[in-house]
C-alpha positions as a printed Julia matrix, in Angstrom:
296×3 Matrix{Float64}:
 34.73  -16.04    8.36
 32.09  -14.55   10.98
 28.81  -13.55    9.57
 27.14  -10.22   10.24
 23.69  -10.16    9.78
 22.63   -7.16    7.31
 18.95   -6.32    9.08
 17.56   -7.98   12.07
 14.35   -7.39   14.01
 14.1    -8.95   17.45
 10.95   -9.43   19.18
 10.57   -8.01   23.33
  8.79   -9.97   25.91
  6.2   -11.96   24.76
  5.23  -10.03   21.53
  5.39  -12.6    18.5
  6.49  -15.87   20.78
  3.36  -17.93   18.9
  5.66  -16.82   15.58
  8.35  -18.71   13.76
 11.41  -17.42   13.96
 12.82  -16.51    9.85
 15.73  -15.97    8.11
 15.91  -13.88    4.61
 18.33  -14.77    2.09
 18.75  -12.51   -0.62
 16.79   -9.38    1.84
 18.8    -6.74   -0.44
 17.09   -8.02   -3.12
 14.16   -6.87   -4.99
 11.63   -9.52   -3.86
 13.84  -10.01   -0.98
 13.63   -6.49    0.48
  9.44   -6.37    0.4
  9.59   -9.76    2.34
 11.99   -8.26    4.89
  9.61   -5.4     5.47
  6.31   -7.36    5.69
  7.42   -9.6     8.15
  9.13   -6.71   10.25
  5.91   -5.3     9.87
  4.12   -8.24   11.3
  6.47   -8.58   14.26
  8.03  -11.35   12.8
 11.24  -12.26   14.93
 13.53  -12.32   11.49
 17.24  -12.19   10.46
 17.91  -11.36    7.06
 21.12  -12.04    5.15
 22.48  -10.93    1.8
 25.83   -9.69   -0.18
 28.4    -8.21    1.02
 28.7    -9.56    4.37
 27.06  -12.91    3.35
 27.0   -15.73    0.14
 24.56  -18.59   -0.51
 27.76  -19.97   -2.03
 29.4   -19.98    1.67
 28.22  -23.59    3.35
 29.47  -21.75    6.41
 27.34  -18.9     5.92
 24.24  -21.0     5.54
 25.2   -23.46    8.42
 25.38  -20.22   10.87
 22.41  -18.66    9.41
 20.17  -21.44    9.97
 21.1   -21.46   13.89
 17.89  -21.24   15.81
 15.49  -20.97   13.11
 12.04  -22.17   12.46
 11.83  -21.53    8.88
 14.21  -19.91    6.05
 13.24  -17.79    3.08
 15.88  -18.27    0.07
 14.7   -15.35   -2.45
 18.78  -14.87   -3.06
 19.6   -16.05   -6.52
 21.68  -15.15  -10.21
 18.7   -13.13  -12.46
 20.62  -11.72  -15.11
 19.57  -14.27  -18.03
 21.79  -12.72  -20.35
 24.7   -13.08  -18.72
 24.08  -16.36  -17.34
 25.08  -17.72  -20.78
 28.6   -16.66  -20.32
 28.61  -17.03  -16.66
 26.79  -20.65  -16.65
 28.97  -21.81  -13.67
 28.51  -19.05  -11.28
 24.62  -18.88  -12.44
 24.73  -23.15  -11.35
 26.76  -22.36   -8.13
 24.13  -20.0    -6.67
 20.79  -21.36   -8.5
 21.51  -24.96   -7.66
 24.24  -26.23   -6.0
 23.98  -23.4    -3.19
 19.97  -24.45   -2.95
 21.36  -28.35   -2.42
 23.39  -27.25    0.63
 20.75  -24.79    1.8
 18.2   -28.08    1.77
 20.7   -30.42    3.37
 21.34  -27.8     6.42
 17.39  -27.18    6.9
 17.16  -30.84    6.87
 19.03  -31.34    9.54
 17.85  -28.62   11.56
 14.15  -29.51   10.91
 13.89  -25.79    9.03
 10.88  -25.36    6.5
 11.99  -23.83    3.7
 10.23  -21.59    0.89
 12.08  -21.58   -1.9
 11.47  -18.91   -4.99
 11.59  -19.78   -8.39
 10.31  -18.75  -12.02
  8.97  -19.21  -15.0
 11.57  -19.81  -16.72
 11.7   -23.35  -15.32
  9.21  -23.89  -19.09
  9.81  -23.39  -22.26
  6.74  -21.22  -23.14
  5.98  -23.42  -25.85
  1.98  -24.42  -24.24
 -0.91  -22.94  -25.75
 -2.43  -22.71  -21.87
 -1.15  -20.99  -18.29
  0.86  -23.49  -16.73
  0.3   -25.47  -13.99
  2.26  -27.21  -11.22
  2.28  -30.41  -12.69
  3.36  -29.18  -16.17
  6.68  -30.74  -17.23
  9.59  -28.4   -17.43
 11.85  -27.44  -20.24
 13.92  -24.7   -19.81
 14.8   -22.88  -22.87
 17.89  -20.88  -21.24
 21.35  -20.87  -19.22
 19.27  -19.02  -16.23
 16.19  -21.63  -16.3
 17.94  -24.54  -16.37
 19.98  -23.27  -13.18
 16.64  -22.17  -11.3
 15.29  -25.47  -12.39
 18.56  -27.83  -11.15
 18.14  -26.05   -7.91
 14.52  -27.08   -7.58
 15.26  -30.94   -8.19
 18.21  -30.36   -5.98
 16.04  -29.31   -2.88
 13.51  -31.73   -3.09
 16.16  -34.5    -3.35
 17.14  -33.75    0.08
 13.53  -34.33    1.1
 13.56  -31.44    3.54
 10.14  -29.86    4.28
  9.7   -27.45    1.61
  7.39  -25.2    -0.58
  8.76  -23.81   -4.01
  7.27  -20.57   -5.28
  7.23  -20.03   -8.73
  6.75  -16.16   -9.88
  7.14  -14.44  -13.14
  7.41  -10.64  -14.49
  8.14   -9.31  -10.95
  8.73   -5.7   -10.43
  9.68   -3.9    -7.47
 11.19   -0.87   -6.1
 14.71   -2.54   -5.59
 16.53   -3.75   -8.43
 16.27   -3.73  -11.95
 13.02   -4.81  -13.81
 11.3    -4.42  -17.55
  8.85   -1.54  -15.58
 11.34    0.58  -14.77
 13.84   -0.35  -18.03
 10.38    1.27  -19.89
 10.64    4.33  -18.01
 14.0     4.92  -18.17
 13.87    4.57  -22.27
 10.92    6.32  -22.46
 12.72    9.42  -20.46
 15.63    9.51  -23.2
 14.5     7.89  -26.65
 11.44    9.32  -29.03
 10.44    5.85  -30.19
 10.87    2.51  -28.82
  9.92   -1.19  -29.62
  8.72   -3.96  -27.33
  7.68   -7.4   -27.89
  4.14   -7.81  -28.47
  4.63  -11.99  -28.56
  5.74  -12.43  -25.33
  3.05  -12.99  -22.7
  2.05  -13.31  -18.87
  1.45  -11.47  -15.55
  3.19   -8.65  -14.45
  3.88   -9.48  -10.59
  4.61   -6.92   -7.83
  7.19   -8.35   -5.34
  5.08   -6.87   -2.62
  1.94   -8.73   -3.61
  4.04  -11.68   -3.88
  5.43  -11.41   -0.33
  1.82  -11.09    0.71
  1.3   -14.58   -0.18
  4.95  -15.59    1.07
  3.7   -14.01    4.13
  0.92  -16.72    4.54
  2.67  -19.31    3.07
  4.79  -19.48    6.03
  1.5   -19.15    8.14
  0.53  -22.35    6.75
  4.17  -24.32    5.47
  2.29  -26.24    3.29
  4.71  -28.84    1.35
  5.18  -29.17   -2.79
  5.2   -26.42   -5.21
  3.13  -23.42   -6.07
  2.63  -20.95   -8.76
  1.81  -17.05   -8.27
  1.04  -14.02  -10.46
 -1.18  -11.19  -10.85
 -4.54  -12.19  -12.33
 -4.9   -11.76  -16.1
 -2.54  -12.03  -18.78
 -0.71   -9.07  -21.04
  1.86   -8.34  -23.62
  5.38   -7.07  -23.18
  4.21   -4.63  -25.38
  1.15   -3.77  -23.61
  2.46   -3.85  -20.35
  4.69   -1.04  -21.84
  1.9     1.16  -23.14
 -0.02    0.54  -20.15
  3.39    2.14  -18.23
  3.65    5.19  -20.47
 -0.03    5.91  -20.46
 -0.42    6.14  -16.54
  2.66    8.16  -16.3
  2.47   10.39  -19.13
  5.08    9.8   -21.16
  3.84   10.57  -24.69
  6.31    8.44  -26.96
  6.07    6.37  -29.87
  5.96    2.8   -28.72
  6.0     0.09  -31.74
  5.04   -4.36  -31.7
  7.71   -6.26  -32.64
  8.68  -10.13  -32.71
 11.49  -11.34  -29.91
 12.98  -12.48  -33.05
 13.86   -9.21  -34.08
 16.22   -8.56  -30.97
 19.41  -10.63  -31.19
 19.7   -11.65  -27.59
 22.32  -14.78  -25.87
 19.67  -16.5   -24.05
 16.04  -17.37  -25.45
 12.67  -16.59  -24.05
  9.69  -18.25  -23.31
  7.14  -16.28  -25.04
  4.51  -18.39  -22.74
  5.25  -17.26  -19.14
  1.35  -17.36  -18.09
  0.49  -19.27  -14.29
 -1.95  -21.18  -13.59
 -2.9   -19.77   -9.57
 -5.86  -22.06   -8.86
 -3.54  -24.42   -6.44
 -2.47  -21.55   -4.44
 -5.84  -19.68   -4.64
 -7.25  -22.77   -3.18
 -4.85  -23.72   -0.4
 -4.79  -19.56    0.74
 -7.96  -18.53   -0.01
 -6.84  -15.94   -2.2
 -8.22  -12.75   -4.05
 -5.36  -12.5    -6.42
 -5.57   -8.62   -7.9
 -5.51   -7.87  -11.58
 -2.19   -7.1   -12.6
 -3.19   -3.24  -13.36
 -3.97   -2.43   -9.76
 -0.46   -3.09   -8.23
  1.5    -1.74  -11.28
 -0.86    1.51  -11.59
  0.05    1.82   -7.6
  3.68    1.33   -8.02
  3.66    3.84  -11.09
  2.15    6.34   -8.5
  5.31    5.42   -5.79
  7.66    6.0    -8.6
């Protein structure tokens, strides 16, 4: 089965030659899609891949992907945590043993990849951000898969940087911003955890830093999120206030929702590795959110 590449941006003459040449998996995808558009913006010479016309799952896909390619974005992954209790298997396939394969083929291409995972790779239990050298303990289905996949890549001792994110939003896909929104626009009262806490994380500030990331391919793993922490529930009332949506919004416990998987209710980063090796003025997380309120 032939490939067909979803979006692909070629570079003329010499324009970007001193530039590695990138793939995109998952470039449909919420986090995906701002990466994609970065890069394209930065003349990047990139291919990006996802769903229909190709699968992480596919060793095929991934060996044909990889062809002629300096370094290899993987942002394609199973996210729905609920559902990754009942779907464990698939959630393994693409979160880990896809990620194994994916390592393997870079390996023997000499590919550098960067490899995005989450928060979820802890348990939340720590009374302090976490940091890359935290143990991990998933709590959940989804976590341990994201969490498999990272041991898996770094067994094949490819060259490699894993990015750990949290809270992301984005204009593509689903995400607890616009899940506010959308109950705000059709319920008079709604509740939202006010134990659960961390960064909320535009994908486009996040493929920022993916952007130098691959600038630098530094090896090991790395945490980003926007600076300073929040509540679920004050996240929320931070939505509704900056777009108007006058509606009774109520604490509550994550106890009080009967949900398959668990949550950790500690999902705060510590950034100072990455601020460090990129120089970085990480935003507080009300500028990007207020902004993408605004594009909304």
């Amino acid at each position: 089965m032939s490939i067909r590449m979803i979006m692909i941006y070629r570079m003329s003459g010499n324009e970007g030659m001193d530039k590695p040449r990138v793939a995109i998996l998952g470039a449909r995808g919420m986090l995906g899609s701002d990466v994609a558009e970065i890069f394209r913006q930065q003349e990047f010479n990139i291919s990006a891949y996802d769903l229909p016309e190709f699968d992480i799952t596919n060793v095929e896909h991934l060996s044909n992907a990889l062809e002629h390619i300096d370094v290899v974005i993987n942002c394609a992954a199973y996210t729905n945590v609920e559902k990754a209790e009942q779907e464990t298997e698939r959630a393994f396939k693409i979160n880990a043993d896809a990620v194994k394969y994916l390592g393997q083929i870079a390996k023997d291409y000499g590919i550098w990849v960067l490899h995005i995972s989450t928060d979820f790779v802890f348990d939340g239990k720590s009374e302090k951000p976490y940091t890359e050298k935290d143990n991990p303990n998933p709590i959940n289905a989804y976590g341990k898969s994201k969490l498999k996949g990272e041991q898996l890549l770094l067994e094949t001792k490819c060259p490699l940087c894993i990015l750990r994110v949290e809270w992301t939003y984005g204009l593509n896909g689903d995400n607890f911003v616009k899940k506010i929104i959308k109950r705000a626009e059709t319920d008079e009262k709604i509740k939202v955890v006010d134990d659960q806490i961390g960064s909320p994380t535009a994908t486009s500030e996040a493929a920022k830093v993916i952007l130098k990331l691959v600038s630098k391919q530094p090896v090991g793993i790395f945490h980003f999120a926007a600076a300073g922490y929040t509540t679920r529930h004050d996240c929320a009332r931070f939505i509704l206030k900056k777009m108007n949506l006058p509606i009774s919004i109520e604490p509550c416990r994550t106890d009080d929702f009967e949900t398959l998987a668990d949550r950790p209710l500690n999902s705060c980063f510590n950034c100072s590795k990455i601020q460090r090796l990129l120089n970085l003025n990480i935003k507080p997380w009300q500028e990007p959110l207020e902004l993408f309120l605004k594009q909304l």
